[in-house]
PQR file with spaces between the fields and no chain letter, atoms N, CA, C, O and H, PARSE charges and radii, in Angstrom:
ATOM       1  N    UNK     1       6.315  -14.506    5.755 -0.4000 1.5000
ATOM       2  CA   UNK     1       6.789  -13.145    5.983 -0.0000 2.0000
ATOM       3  C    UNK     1       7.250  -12.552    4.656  0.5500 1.7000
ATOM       4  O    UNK     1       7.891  -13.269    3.888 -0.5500 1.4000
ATOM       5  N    UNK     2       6.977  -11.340    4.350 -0.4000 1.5000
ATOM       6  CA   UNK     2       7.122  -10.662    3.198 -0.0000 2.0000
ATOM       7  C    UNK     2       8.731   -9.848    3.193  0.5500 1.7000
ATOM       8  O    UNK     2       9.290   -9.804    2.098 -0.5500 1.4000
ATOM       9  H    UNK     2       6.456  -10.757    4.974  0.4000 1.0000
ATOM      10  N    UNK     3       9.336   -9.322    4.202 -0.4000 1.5000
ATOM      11  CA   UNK     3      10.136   -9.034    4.374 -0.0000 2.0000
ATOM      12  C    UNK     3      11.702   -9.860    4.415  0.5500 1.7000
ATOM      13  O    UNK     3      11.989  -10.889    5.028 -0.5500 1.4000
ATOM      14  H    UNK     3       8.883   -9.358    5.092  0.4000 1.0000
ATOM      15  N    UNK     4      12.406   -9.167    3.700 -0.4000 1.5000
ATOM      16  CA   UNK     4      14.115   -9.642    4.069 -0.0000 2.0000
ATOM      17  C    UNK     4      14.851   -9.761    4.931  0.5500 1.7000
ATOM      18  O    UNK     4      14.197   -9.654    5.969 -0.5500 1.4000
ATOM      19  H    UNK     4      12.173   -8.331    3.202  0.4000 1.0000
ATOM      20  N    UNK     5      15.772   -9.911    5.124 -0.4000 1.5000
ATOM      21  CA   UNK     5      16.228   -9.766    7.007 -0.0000 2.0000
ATOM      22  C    UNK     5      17.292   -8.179    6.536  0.5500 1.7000
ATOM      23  O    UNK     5      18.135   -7.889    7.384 -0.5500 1.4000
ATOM      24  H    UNK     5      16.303   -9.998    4.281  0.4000 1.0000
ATOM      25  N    UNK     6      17.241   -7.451    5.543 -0.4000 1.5000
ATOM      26  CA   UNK     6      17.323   -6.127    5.499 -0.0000 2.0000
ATOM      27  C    UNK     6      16.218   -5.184    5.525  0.5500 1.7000
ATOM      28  O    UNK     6      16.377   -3.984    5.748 -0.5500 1.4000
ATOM      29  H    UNK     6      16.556   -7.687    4.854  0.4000 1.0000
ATOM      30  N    UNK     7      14.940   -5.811    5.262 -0.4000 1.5000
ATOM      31  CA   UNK     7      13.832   -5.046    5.827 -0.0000 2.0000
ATOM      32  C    UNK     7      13.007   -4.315    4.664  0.5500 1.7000
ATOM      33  O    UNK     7      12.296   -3.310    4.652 -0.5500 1.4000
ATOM      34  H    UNK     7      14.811   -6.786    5.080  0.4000 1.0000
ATOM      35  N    UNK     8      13.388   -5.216    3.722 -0.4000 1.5000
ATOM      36  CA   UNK     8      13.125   -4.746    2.195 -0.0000 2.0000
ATOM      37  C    UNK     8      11.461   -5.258    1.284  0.5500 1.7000
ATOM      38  O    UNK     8      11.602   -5.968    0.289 -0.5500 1.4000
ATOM      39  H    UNK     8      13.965   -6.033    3.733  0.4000 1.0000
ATOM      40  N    UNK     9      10.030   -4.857    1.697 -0.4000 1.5000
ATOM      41  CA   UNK     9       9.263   -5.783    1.718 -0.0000 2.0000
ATOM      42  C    UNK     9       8.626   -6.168    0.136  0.5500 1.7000
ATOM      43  O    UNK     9       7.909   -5.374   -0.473 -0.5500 1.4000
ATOM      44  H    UNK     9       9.916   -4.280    2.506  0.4000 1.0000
ATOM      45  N    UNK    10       8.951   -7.288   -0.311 -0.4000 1.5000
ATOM      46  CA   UNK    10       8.560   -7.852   -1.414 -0.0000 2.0000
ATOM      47  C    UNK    10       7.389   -7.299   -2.187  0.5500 1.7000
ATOM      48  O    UNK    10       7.258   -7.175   -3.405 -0.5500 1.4000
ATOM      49  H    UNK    10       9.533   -7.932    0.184  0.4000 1.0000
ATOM      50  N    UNK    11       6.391   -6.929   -0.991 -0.4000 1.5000
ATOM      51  CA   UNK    11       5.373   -6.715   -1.901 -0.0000 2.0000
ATOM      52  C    UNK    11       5.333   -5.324   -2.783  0.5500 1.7000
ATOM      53  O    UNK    11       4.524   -5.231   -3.705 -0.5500 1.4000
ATOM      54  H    UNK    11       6.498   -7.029   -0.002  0.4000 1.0000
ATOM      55  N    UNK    12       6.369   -4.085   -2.422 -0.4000 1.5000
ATOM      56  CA   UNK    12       6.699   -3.269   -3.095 -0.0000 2.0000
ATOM      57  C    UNK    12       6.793   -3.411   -3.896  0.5500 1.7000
ATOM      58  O    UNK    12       6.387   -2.428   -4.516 -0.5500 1.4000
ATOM      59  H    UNK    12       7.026   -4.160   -1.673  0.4000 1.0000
ATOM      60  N    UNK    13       7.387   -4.674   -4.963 -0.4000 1.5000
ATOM      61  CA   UNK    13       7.716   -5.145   -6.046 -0.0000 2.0000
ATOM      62  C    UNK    13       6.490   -4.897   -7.027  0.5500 1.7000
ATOM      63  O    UNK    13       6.703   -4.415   -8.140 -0.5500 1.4000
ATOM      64  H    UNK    13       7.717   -5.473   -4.460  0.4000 1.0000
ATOM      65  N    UNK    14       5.139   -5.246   -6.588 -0.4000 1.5000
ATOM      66  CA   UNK    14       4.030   -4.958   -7.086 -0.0000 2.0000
ATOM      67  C    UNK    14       3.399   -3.306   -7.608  0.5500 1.7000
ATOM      68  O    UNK    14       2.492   -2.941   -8.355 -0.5500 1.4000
ATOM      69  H    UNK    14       4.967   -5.637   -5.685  0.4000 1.0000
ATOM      70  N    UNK    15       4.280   -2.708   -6.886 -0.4000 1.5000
ATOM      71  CA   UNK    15       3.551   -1.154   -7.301 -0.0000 2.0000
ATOM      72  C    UNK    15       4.903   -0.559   -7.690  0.5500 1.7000
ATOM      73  O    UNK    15       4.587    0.630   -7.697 -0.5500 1.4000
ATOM      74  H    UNK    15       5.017   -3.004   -6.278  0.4000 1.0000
ATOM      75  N    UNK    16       6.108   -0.583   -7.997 -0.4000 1.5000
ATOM      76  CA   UNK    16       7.976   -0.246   -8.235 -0.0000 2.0000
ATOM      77  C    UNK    16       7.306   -0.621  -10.196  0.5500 1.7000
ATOM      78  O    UNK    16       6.516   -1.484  -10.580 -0.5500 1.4000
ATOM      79  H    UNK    16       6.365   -1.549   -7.992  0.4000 1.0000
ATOM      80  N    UNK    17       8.107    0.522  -11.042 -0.4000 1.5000
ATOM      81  CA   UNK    17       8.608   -0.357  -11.862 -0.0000 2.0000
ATOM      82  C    UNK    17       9.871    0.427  -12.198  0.5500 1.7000
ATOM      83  O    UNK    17      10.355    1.287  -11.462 -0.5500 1.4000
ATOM      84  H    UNK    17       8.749    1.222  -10.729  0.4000 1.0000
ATOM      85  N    UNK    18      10.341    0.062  -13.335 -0.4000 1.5000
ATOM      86  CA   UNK    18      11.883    0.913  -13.504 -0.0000 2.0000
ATOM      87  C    UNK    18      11.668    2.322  -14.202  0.5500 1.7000
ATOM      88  O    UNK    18      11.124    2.417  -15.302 -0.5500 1.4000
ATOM      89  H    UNK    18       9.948   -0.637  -13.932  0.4000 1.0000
ATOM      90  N    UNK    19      12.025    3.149  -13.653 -0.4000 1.5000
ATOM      91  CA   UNK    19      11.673    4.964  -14.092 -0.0000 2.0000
ATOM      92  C    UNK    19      12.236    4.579  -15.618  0.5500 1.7000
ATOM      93  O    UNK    19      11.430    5.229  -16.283 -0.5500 1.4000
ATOM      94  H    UNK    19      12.467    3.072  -12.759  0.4000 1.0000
ATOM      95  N    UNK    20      12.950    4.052  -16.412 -0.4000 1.5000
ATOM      96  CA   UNK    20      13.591    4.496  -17.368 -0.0000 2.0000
ATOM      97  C    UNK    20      12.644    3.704  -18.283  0.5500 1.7000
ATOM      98  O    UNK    20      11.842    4.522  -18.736 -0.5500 1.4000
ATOM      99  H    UNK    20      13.606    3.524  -15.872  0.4000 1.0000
ATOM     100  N    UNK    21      12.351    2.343  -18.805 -0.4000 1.5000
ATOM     101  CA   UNK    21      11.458    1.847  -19.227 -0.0000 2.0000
ATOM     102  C    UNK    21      10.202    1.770  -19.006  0.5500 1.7000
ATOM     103  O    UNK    21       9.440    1.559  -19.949 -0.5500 1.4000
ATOM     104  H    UNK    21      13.002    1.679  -18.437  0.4000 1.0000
ATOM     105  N    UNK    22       9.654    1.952  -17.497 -0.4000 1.5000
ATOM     106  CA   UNK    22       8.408    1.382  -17.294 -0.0000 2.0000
ATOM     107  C    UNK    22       7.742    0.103  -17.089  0.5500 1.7000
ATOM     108  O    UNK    22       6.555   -0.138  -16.869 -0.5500 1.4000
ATOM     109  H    UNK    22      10.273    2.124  -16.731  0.4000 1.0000
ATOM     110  N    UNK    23       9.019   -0.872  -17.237 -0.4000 1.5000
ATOM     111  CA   UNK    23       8.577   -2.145  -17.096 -0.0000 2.0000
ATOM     112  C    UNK    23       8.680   -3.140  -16.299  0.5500 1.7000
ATOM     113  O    UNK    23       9.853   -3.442  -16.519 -0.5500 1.4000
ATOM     114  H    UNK    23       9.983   -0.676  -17.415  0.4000 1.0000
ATOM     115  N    UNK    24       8.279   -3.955  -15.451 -0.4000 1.5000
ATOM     116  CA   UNK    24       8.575   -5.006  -13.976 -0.0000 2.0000
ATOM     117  C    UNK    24      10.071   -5.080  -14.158  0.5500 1.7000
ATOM     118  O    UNK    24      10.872   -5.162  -15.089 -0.5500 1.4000
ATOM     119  H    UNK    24       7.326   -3.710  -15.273  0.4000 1.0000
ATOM     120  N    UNK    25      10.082   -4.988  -12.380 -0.4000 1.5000
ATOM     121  CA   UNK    25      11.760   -5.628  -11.906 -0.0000 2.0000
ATOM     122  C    UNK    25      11.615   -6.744  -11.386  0.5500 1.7000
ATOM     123  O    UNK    25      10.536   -7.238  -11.059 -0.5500 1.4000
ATOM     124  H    UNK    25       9.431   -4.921  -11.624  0.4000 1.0000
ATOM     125  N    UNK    26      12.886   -7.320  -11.249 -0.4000 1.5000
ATOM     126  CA   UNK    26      12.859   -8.727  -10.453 -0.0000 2.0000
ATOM     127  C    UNK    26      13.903   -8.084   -9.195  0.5500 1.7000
ATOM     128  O    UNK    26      14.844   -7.290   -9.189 -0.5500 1.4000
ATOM     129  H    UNK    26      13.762   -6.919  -11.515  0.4000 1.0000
ATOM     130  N    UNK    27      13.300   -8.759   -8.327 -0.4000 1.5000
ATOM     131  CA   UNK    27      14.228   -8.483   -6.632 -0.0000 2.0000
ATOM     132  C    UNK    27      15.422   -9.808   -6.807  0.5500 1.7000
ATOM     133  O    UNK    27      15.180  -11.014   -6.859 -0.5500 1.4000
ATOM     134  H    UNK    27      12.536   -9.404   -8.331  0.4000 1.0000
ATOM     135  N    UNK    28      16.515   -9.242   -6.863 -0.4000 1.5000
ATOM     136  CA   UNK    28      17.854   -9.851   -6.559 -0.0000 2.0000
ATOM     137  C    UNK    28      18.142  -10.326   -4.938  0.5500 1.7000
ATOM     138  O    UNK    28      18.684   -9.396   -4.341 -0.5500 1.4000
ATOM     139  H    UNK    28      16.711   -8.262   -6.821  0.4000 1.0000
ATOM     140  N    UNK    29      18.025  -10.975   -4.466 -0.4000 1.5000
ATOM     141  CA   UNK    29      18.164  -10.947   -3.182 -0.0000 2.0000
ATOM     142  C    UNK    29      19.233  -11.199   -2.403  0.5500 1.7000
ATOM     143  O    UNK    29      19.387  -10.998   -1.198 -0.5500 1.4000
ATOM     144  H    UNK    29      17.584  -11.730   -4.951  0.4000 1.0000
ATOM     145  N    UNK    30      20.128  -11.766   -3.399 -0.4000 1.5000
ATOM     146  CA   UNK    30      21.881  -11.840   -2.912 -0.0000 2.0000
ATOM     147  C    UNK    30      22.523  -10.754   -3.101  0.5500 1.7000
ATOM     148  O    UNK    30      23.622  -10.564   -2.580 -0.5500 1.4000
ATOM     149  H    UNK    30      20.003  -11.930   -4.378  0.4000 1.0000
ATOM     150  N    UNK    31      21.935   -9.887   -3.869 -0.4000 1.5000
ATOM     151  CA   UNK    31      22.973   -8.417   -4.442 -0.0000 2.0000
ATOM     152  C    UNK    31      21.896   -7.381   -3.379  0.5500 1.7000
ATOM     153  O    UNK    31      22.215   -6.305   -2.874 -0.5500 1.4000
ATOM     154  H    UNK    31      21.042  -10.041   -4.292  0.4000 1.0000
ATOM     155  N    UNK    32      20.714   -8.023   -3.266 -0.4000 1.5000
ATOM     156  CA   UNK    32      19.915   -6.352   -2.644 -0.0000 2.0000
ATOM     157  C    UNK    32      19.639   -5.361   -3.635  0.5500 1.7000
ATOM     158  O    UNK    32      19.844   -4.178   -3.361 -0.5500 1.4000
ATOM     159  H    UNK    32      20.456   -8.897   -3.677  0.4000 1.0000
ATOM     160  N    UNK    33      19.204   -5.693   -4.737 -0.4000 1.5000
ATOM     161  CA   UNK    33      18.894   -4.919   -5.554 -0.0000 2.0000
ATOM     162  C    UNK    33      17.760   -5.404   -6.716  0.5500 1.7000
ATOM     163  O    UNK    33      17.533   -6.607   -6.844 -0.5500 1.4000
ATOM     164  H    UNK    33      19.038   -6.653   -4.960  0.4000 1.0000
ATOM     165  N    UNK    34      17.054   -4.396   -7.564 -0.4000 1.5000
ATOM     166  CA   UNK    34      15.898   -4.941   -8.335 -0.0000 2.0000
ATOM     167  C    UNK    34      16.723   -4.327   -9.555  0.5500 1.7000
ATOM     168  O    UNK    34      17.539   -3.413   -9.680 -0.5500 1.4000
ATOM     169  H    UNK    34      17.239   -3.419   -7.460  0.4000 1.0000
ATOM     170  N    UNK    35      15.982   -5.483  -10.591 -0.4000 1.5000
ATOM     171  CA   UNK    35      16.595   -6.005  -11.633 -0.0000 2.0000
ATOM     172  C    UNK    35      15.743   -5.283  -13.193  0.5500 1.7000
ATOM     173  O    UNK    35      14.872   -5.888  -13.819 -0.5500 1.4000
ATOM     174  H    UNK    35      15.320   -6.225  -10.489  0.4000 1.0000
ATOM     175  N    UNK    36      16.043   -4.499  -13.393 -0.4000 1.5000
ATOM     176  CA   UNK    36      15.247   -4.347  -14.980 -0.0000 2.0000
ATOM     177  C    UNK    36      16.377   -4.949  -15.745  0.5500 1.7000
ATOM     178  O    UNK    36      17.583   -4.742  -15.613 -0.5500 1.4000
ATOM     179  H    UNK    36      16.750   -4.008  -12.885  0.4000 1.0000
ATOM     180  N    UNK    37      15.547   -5.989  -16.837 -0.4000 1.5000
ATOM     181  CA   UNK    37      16.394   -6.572  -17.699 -0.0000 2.0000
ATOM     182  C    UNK    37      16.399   -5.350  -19.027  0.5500 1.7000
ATOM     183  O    UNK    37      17.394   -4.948  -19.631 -0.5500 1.4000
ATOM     184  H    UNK    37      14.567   -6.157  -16.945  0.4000 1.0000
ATOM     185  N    UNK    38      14.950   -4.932  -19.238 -0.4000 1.5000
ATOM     186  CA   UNK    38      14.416   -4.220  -20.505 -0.0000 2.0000
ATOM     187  C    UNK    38      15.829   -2.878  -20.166  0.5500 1.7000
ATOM     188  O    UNK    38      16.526   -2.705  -21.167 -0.5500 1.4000
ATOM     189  H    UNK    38      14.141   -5.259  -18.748  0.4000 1.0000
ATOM     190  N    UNK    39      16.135   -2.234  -19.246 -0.4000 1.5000
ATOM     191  CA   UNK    39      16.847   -1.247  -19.270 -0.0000 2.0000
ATOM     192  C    UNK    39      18.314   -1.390  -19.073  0.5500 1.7000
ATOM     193  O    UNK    39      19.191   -0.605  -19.434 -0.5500 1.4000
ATOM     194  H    UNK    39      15.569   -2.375  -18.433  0.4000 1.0000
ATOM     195  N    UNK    40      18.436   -2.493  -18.456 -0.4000 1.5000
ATOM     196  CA   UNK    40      19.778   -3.125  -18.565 -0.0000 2.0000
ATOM     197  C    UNK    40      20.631   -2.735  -17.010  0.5500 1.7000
ATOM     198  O    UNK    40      21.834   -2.825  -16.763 -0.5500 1.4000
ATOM     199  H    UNK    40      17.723   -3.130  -18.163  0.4000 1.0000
ATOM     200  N    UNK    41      19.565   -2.308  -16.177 -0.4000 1.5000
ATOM     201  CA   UNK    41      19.764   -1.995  -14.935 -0.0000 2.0000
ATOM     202  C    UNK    41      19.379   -2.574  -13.938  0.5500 1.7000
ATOM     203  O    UNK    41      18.427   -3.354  -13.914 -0.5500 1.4000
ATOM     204  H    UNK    41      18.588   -2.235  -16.377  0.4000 1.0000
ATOM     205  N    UNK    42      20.457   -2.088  -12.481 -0.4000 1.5000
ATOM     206  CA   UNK    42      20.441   -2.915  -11.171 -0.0000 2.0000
ATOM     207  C    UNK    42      20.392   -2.043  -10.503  0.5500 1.7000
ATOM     208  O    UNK    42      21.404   -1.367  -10.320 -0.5500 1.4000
ATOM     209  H    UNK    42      21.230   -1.455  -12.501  0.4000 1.0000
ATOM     210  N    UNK    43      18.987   -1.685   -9.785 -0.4000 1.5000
ATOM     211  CA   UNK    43      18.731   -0.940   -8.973 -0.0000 2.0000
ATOM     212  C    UNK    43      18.916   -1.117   -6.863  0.5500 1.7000
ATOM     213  O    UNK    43      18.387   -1.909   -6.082 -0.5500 1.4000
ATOM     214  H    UNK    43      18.165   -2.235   -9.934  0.4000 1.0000
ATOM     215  N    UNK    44      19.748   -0.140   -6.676 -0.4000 1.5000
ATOM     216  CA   UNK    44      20.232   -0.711   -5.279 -0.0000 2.0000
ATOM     217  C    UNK    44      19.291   -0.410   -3.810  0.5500 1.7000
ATOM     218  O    UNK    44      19.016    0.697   -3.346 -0.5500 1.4000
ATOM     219  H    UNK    44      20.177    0.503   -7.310  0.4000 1.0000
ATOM     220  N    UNK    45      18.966   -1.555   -3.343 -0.4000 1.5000
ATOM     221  CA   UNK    45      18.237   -1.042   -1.822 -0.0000 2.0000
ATOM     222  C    UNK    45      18.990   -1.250   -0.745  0.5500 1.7000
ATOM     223  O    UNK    45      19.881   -2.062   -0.494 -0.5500 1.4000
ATOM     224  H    UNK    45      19.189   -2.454   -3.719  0.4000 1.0000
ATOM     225  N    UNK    46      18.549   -0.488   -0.220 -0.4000 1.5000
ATOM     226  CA   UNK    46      19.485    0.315    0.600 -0.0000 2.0000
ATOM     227  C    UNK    46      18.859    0.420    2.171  0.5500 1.7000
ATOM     228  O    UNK    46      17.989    1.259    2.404 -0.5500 1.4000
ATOM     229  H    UNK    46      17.826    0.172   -0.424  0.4000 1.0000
ATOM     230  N    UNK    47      19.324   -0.428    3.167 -0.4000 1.5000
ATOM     231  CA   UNK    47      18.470    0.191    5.040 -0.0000 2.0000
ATOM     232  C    UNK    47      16.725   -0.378    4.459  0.5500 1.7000
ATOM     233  O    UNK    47      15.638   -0.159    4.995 -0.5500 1.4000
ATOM     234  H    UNK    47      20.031   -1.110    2.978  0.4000 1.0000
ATOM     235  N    UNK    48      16.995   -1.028    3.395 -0.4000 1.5000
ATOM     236  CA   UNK    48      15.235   -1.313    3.007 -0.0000 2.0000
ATOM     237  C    UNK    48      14.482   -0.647    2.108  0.5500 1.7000
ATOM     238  O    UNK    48      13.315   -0.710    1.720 -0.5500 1.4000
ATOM     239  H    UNK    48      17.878   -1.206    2.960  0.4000 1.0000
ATOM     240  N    UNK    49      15.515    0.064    1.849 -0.4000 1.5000
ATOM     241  CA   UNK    49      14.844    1.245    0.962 -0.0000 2.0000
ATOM     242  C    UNK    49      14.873    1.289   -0.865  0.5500 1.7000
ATOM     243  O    UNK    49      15.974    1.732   -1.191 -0.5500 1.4000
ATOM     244  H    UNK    49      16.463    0.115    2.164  0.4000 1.0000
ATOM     245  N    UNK    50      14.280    1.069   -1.724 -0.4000 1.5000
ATOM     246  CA   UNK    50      14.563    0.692   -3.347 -0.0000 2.0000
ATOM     247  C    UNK    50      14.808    2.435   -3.606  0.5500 1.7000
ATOM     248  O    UNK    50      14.148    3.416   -3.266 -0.5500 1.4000
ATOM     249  H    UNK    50      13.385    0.709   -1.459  0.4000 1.0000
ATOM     250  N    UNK    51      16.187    2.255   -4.434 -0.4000 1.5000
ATOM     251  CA   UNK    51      17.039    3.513   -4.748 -0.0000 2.0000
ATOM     252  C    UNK    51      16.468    3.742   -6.156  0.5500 1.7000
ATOM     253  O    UNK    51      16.927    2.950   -6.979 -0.5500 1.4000
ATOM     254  H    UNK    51      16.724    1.457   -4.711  0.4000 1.0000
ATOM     255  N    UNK    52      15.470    4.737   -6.698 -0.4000 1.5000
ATOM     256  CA   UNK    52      15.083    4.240   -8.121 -0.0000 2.0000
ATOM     257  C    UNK    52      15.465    5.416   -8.603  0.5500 1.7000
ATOM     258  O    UNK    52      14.536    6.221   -8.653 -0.5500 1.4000
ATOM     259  H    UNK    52      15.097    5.380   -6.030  0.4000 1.0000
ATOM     260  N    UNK    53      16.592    5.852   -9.014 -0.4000 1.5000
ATOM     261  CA   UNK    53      17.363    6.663   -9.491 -0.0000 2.0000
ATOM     262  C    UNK    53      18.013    5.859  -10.730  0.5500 1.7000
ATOM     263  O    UNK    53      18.191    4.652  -10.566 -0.5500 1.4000
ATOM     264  H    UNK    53      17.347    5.198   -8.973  0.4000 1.0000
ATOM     265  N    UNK    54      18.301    6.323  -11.698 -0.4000 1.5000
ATOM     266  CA   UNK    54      18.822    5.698  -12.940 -0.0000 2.0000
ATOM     267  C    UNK    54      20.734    5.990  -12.739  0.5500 1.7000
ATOM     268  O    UNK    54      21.717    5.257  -12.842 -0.5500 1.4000
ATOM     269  H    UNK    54      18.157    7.303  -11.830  0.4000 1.0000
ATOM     270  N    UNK    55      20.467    7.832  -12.329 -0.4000 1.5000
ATOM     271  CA   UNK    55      21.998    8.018  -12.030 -0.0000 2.0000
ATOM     272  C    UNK    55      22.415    6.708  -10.587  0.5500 1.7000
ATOM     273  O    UNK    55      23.517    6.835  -10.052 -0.5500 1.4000
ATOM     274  H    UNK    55      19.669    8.428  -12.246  0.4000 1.0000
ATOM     275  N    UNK    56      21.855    6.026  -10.294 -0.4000 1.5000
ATOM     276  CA   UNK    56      22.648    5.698   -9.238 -0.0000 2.0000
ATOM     277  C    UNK    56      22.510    4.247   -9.301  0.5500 1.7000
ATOM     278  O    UNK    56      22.829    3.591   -8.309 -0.5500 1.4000
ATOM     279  H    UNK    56      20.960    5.923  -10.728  0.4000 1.0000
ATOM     280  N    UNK    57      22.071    3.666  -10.353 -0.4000 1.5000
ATOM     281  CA   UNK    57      21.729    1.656  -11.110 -0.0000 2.0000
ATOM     282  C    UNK    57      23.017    1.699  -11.639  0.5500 1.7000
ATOM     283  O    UNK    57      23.689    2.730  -11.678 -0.5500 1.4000
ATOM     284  H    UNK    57      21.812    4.199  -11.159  0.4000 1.0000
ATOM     285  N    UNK    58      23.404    0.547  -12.071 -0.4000 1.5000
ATOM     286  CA   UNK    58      24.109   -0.325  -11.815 -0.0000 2.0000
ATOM     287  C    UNK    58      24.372   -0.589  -13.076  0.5500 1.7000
ATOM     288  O    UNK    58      24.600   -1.782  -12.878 -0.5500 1.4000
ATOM     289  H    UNK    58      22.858   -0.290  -12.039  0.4000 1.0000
ATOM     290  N    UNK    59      24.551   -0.453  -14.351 -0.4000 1.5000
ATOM     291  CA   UNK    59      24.429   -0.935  -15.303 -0.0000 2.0000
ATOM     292  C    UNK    59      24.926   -2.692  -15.399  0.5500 1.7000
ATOM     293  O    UNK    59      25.932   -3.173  -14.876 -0.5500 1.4000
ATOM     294  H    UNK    59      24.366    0.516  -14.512  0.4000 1.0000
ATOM     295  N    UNK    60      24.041   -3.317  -16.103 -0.4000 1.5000
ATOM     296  CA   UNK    60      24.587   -4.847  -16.045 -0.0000 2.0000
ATOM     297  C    UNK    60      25.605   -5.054  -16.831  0.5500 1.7000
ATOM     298  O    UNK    60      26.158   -4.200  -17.525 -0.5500 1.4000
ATOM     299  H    UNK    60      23.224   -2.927  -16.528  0.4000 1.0000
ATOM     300  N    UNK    61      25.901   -6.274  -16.737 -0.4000 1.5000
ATOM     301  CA   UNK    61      26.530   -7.309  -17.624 -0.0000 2.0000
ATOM     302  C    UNK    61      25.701   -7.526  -19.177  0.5500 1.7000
ATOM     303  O    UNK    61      26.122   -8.347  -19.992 -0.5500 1.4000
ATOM     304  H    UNK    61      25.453   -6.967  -16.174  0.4000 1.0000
């Protein structure tokens, strides 16, 4: 099964990348959120939904 038990389906991961760089995320699956390392952002999903707004990531650690 491709899906999370929030309803979030993996294979999105394949066509998503991060608006600010352009470059692959990684799916976090304990936080619910995809990961650009290159931008330094944590992007939040939400009801299943990937939030790809920059105003609304997460800045990392």
């Amino acid at each position: 099964m491709t899906e999370t038990g929030t309803g979030f389906d993996r294979r999105m991961l394949e066509a998503l990348i991060c608006p600010q760089t352009q470059t692959t995320l990684r799916y976090d699956a304990a936080n619910q959120e995809l990961i650009s390392k290159s931008a330094g952002l944590a992007f939040p999903i939400r009801n299943g939904i990937p939030i790809m707004l920059v105003d609304e990531a997460r800045e990392l650690d």
